[in-house]
C-alpha positions in Angstrom: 98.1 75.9 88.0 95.1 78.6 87.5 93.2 78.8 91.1 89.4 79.2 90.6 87.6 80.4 94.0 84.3 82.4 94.6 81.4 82.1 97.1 79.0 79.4 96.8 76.5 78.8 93.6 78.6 81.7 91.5 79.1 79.7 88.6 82.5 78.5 89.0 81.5 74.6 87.9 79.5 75.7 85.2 81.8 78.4 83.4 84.9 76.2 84.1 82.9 73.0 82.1 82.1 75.5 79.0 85.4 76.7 79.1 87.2 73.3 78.4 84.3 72.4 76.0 82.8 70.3 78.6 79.0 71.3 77.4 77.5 73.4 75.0 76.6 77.0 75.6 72.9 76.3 75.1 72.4 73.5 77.4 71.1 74.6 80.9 72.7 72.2 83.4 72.2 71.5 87.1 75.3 71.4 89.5 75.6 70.7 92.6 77.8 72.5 95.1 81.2 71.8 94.9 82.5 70.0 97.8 86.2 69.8 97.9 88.0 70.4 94.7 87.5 69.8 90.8 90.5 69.8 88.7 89.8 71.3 85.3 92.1 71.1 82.4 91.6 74.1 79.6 92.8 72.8 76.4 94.9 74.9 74.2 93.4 76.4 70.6 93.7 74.4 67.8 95.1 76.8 65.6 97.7 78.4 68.0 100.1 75.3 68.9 102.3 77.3 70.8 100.0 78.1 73.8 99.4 75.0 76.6 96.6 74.2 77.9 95.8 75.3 81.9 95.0 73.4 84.1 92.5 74.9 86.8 92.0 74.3 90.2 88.1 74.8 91.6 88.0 75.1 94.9 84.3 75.5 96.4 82.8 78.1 98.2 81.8 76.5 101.3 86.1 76.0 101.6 86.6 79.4 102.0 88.2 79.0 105.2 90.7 77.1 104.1 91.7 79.0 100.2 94.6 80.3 101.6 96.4 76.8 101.8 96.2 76.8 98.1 97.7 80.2 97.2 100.9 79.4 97.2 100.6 76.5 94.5 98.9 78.7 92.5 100.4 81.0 89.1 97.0 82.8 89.2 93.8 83.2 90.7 90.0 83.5 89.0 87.9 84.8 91.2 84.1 84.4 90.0 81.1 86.5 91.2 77.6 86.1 89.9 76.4 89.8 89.3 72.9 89.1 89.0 72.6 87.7 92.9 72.8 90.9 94.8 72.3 88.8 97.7 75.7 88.1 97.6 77.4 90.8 96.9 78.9 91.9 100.2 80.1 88.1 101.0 81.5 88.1 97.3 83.1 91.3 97.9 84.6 90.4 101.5 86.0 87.2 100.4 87.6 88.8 97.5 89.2 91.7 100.1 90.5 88.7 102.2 92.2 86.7 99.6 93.7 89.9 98.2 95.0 90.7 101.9 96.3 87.7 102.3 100.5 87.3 102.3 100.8 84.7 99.7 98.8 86.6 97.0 101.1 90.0 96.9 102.8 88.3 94.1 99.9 87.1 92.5 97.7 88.2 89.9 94.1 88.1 90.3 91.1 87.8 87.7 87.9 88.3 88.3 85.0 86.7 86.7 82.0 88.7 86.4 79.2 86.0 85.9 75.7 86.7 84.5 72.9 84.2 85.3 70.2 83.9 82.5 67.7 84.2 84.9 
């Protein structure tokens, strides 16, 4: 299981639903906060049988507090930060320092997600 965490309103919803085909690309959708978690599965290329498809966990921003009871279930992590709010930079940044100073992610492997709003 693929761990997906980020601050609030970074895209993590959004990019997660394009990613498993859940919209179209062109389509400008509304979401909500996540409140809780959202359970995402990734489905594998049609042309490439050997690779399964992942199953992502999305666990919103306002749970921040509480991430770290999730790292240990996790394979990887996908951290997502929406470039274009500079308001949220530092919190995006902090967040990411904790989680990567936290004991259960040593063995992890992190990705980040460097998210562009079309705004």
């Amino acid at each position: 299981m693929v761990l997906c965490v980020g601050p609030e309103g970074t895209g993590k919803t959004l990019l997660l639903r394009r990613l498993a085909h859940l919209t179209k690309p062109n389509l400008s959708l509304t979401t909500v906060p996540t409140v809780g978690l959202n359970i995402v599965t990734i489905p594998a290329p049609l042309d490439e049988p050997e690779i399964l498809p992942v199953h992502v966990r999305e666990l919103g921003g306002s749970m921040a507090p509480i991430w770290p009871s999730y790292y240990g279930g996790a394979r990887r992590i996908m951290y997502v930060v929406d470039l274009a709010n500079l308001t949220q930079l530092g919190e995006a940044t902090l967040l990411l320092i904790h989680l990567l100073a936290h004991p259960n992610m040593r063995a992890q492997q992190c990705t980040t997600c460097e998210c562009f709003s079309a705004e």
